[in-house]
KOLMARKE-335006 format. One record per atom (N, C-alpha, C, O): residue number from 1; chain; atom name; x negated, y, z negated. Coordinates in steps of 0.1 Angstrom, whole numbers, plus 2048, in hexadecimal, padded with zeros to 3 digits. Layout:
<nodes>
n chain atom c1 c2 c3
NUM A CA X Y Z
...
</nodes>
This chain:
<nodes>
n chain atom c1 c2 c3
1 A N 7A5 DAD 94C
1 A CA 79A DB1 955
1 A C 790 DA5 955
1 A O 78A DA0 94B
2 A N 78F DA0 962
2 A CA 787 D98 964
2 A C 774 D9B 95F
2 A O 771 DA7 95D
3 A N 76B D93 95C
3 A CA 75D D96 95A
3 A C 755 D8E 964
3 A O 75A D82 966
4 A N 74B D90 96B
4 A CA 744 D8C 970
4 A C 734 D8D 96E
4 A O 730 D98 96B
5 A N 729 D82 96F
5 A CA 71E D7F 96B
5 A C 718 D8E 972
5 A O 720 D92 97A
6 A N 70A D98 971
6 A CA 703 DA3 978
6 A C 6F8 D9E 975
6 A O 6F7 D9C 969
7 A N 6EE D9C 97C
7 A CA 6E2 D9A 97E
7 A C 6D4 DA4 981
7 A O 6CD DA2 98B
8 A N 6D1 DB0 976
8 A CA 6C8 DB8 97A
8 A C 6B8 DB2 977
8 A O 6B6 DA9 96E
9 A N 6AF DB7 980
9 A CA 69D DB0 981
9 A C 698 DC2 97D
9 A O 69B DCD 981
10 A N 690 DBB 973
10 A CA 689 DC8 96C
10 A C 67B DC3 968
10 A O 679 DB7 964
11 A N 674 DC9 968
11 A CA 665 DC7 95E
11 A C 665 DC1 94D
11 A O 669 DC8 943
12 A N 661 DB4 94C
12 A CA 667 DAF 93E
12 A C 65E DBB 934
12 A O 666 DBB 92B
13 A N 659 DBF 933
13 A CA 654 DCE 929
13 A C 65F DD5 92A
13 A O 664 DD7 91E
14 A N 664 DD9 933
14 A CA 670 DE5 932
14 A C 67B DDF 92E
14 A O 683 DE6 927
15 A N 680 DD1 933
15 A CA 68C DC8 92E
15 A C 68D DC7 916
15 A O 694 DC9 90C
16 A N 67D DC3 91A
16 A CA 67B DC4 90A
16 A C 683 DD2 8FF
16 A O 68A DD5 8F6
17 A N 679 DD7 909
17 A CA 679 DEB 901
17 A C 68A DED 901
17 A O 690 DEF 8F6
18 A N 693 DED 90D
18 A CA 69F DEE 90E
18 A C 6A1 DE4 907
18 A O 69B DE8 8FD
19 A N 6A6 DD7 904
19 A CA 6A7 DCF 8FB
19 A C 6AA DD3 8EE
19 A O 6B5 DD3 8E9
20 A N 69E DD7 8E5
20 A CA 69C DDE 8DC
20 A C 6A4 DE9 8D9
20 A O 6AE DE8 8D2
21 A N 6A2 DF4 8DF
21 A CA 6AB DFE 8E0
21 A C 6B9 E01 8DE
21 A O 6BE E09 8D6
22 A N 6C0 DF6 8E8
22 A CA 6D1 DEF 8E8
22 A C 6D0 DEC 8D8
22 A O 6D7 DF2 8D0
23 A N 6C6 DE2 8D5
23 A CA 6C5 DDC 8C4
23 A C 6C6 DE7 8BA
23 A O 6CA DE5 8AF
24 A N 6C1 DF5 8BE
24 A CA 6BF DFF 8B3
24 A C 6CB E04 8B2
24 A O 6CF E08 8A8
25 A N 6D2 E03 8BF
25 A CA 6E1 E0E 8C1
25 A C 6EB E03 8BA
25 A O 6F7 E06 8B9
26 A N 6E9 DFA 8B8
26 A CA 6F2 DED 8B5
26 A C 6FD DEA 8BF
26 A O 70A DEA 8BD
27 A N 6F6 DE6 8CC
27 A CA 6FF DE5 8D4
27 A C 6F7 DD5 8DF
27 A O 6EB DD5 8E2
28 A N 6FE DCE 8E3
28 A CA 6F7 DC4 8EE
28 A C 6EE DCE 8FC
28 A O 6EF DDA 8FD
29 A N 6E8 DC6 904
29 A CA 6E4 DCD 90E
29 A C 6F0 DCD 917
29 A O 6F1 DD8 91C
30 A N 6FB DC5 91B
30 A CA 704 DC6 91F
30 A C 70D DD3 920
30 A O 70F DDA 92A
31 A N 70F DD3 917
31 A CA 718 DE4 912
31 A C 711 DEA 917
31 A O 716 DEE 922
32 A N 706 DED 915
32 A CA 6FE DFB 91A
32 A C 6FD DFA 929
32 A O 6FD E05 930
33 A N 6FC DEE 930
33 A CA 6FD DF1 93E
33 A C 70C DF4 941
33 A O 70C DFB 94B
34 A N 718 DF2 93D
34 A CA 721 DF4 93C
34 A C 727 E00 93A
34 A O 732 E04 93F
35 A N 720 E06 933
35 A CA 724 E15 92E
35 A C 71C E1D 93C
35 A O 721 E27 941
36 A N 710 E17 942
36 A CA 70A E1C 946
36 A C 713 E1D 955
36 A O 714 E26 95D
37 A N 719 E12 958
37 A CA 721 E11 961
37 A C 72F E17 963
37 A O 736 E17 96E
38 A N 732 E1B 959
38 A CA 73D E23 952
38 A C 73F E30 958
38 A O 749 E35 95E
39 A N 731 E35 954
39 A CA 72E E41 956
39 A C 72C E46 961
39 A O 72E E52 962
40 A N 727 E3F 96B
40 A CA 726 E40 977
40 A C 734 E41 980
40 A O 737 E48 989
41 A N 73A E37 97C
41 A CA 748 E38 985
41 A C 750 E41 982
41 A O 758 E46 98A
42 A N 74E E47 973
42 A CA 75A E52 96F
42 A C 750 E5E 975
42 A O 755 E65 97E
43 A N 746 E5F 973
43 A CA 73F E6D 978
43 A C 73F E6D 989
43 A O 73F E78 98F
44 A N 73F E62 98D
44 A CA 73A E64 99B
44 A C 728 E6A 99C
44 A O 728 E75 9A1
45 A N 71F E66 99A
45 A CA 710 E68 996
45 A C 70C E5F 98C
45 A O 713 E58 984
46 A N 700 E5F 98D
46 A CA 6FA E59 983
46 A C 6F7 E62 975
46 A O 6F1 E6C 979
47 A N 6F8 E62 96A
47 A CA 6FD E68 95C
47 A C 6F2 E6A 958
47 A O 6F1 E6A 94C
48 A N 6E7 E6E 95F
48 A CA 6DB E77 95A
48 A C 6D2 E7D 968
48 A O 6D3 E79 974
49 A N 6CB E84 963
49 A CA 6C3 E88 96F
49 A C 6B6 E7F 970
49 A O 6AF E79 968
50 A N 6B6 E81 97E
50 A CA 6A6 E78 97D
50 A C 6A0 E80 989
50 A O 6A6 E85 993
51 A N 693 E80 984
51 A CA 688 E84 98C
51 A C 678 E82 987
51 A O 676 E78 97F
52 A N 66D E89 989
52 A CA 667 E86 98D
52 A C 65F E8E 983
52 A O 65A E98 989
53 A N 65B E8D 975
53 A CA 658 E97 970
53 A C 649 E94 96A
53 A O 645 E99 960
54 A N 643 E8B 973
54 A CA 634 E8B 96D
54 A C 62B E93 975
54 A O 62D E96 980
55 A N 61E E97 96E
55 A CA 614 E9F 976
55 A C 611 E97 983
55 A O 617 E8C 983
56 A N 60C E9A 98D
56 A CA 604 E91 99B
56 A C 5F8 E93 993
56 A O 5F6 E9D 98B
57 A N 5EE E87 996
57 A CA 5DD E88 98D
57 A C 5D6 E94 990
57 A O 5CC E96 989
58 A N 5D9 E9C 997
58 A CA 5D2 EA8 999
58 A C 5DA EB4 990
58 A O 5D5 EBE 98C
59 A N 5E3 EB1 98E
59 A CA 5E7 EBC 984
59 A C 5E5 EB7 974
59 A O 5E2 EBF 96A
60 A N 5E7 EA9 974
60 A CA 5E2 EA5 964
60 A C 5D1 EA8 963
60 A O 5CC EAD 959
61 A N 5C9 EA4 970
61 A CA 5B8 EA8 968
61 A C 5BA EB4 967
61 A O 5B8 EB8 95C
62 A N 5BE EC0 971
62 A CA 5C0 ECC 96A
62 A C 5C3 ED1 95D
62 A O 5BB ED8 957
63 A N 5D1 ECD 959
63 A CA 5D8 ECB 94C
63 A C 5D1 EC8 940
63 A O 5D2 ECD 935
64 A N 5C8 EBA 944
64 A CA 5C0 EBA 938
64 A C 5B0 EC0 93A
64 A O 5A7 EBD 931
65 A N 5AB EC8 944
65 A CA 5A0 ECE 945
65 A C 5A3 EDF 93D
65 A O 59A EE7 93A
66 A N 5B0 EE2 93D
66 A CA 5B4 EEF 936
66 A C 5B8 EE8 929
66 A O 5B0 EEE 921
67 A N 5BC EE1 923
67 A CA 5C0 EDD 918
67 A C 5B1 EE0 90F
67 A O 5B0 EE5 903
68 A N 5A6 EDD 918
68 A CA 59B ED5 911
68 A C 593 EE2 914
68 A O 588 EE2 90F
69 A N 598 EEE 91E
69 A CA 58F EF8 917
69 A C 58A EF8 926
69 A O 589 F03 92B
70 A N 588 EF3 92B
70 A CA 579 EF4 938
70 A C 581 EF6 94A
70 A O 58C EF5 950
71 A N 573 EF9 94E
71 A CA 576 F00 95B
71 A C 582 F06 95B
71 A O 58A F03 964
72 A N 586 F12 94F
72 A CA 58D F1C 951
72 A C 586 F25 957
72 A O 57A F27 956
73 A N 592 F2E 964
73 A CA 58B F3A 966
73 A C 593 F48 961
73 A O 59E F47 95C
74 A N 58E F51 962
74 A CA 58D F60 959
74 A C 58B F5F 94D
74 A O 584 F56 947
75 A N 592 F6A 948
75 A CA 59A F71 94B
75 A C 595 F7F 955
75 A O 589 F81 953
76 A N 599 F86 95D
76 A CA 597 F8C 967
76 A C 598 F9A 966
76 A O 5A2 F9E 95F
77 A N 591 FA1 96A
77 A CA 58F FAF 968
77 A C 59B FB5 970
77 A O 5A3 FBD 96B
78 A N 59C FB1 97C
78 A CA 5A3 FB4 986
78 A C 5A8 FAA 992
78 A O 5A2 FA1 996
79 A N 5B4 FAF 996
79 A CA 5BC FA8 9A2
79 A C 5B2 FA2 9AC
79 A O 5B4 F97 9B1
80 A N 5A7 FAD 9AF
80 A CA 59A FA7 9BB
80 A C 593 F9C 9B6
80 A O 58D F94 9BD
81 A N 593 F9B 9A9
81 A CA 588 F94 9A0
81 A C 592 F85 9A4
81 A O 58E F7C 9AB
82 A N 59F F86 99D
82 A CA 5A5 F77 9A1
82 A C 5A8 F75 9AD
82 A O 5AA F69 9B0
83 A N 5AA F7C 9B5
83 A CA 5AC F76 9C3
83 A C 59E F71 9C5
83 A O 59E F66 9C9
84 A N 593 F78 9C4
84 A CA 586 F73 9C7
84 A C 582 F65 9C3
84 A O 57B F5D 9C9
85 A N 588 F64 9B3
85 A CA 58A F56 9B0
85 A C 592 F4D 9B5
85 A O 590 F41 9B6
86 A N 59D F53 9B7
86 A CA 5A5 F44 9BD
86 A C 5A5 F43 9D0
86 A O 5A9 F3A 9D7
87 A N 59D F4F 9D4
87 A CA 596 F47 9E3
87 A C 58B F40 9E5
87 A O 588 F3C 9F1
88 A N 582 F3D 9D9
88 A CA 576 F37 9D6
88 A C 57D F28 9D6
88 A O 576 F1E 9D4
</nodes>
């Protein structure tokens, strides 16, 4: 089987961090793109899920305005009481 040079452009912070990582698993970065490429052709997909799993900034100031206690509302007497709050 023939080998050919691959050329990927990444952020040298993340080249490092991955760098490192390959060094912990005891393996080159090579291999790991390799496996990584592996895995894709046998699976047909890419070999993990990806999405999108961070807050939008409006749900993190929320997230840490409940973490931290404040501008909570209720707890509520009644169903009129929180609708009354959440049409305010």
């Amino acid at each position: 089987m023939s080998q050919i040079a691959f050329s990927v452009r990444m952020d040298a912070g993340l080249k490092e961090e991955f760098s490192a990582m390959c060094e912990a698993f005891g393996m080159p970065v090579s291999t790991a793109i390799n496996l990584f490429a592996k895995a894709v052709v046998r699976e047909h997909r890419i070999p993990f899920e990806i999405r999108a799993d961070v807050p939008n900034s409006e749900t993190q100031r929320v997230i840490e305005l409940a973490e931290a206690g404040k501008e909570l509302n209720g707890p509520f007497s009644s169903v009129a009481d929180l609708r009354k709050s959440l049409d305010a």
